[in-house]
C-alpha positions in Angstrom: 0.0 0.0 0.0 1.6 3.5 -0.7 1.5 6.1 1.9 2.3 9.7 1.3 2.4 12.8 4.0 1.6 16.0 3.3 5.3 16.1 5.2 7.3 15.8 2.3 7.8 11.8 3.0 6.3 8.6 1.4 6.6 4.9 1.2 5.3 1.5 1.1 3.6 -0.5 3.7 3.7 -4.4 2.9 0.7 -6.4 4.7 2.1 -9.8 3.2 -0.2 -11.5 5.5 -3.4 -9.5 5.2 -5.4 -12.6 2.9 -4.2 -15.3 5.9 -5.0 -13.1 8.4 -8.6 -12.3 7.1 -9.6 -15.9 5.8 -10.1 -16.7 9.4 -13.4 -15.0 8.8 -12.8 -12.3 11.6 -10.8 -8.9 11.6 -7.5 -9.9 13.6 -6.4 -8.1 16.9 -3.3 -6.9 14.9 -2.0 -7.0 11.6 1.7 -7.2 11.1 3.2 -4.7 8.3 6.4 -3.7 6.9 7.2 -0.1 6.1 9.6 0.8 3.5 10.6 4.9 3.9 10.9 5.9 -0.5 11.6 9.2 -0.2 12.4 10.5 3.5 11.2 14.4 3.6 14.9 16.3 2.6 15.8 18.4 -0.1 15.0 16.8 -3.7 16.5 19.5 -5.6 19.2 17.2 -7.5 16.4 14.3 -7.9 14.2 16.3 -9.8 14.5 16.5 -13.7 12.6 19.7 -15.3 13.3 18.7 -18.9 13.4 22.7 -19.9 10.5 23.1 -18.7 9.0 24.4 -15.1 10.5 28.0 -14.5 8.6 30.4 -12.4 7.7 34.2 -13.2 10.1 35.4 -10.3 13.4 33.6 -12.2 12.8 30.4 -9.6 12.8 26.8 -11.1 10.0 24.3 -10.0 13.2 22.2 -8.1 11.6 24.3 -5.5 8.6 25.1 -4.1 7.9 28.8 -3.7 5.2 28.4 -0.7 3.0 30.9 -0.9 5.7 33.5 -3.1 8.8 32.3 -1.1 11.9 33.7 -2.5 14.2 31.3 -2.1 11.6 28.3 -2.4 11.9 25.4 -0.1 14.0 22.1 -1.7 11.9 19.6 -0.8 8.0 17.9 -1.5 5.2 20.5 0.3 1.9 19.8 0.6 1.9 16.3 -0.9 -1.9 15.8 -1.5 -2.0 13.2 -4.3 -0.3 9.9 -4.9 -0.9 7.0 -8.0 1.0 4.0 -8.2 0.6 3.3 -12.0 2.0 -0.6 -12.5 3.5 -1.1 -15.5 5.2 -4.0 -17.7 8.5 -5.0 -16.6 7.9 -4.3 -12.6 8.7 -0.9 -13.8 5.8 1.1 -11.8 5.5 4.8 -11.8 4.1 7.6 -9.3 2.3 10.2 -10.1 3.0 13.2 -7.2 0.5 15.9 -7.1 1.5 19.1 -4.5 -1.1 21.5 -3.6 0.4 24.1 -1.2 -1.3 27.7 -2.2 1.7 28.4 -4.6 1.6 31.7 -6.5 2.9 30.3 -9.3 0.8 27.2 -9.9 1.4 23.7 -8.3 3.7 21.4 -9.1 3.2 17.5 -10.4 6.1 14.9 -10.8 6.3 11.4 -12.1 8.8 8.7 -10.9 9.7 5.3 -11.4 9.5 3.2 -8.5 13.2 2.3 -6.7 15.6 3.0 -4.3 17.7 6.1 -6.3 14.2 8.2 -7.4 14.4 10.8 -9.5 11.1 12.9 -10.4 10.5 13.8 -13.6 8.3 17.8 -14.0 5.3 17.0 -15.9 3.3 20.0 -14.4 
């Protein structure tokens, strides 16, 4: 199951045992999970890849988040409010990361293929 934070952070819990668990035909007391941390909330600047694209009216790039007209913007996710996990061919899955923090100079939206190095790529 993906999990995202409006704190800049996201990852994957693993519930291996959820179909055992539940075909004893009652909700368990517990239910044991893994969590593995994707992106820890920390400055993404060098992760993210604008393609030419994604510069601000006040000379800022979208490798930052201008919070509500910050100048310098902040270097890491804000405001995370949106997650996909798109499953492709290969086991090459994609997110789709939507922000939505009251920027002044739109919002921004990233796509990433699932592993341990990620780099976002600026759709939006």
């Amino acid at each position: 199951v993906l999990q995202g934070s409006t704190g800049g952070y996201f990852g994957i819990y693993d519930f291996s045992n959820l179909t055992g668990l539940l075909a004893a035909g009652r909700l368990p007391d517990s239910i044991p999970a893994t969590y593995s941390c994707l992106q820890p909330e920390g400055d993404i600047q060098n992760q993210i890849v604008l393609g030419g694209a994604g510069q601000y009216a006040d000379g800022q790039n979208a490798k930052v988040m201008p919070d509500q007209g910050q100048n310098p913007g902040i270097g890491t996710f804000e405001d995370v409010d949106g997650m996909e996990w798109i499953a492709a061919a290969n086991n090459e899955d994609f997110f789709v990361i939507h922000e939505d923090d009251g920027n002044d100079f739109g919002d921004r939206k990233f796509v990433a293929i699932v592993g341990t190095s990620m780099k976002y790529a600026f759709v939006a």
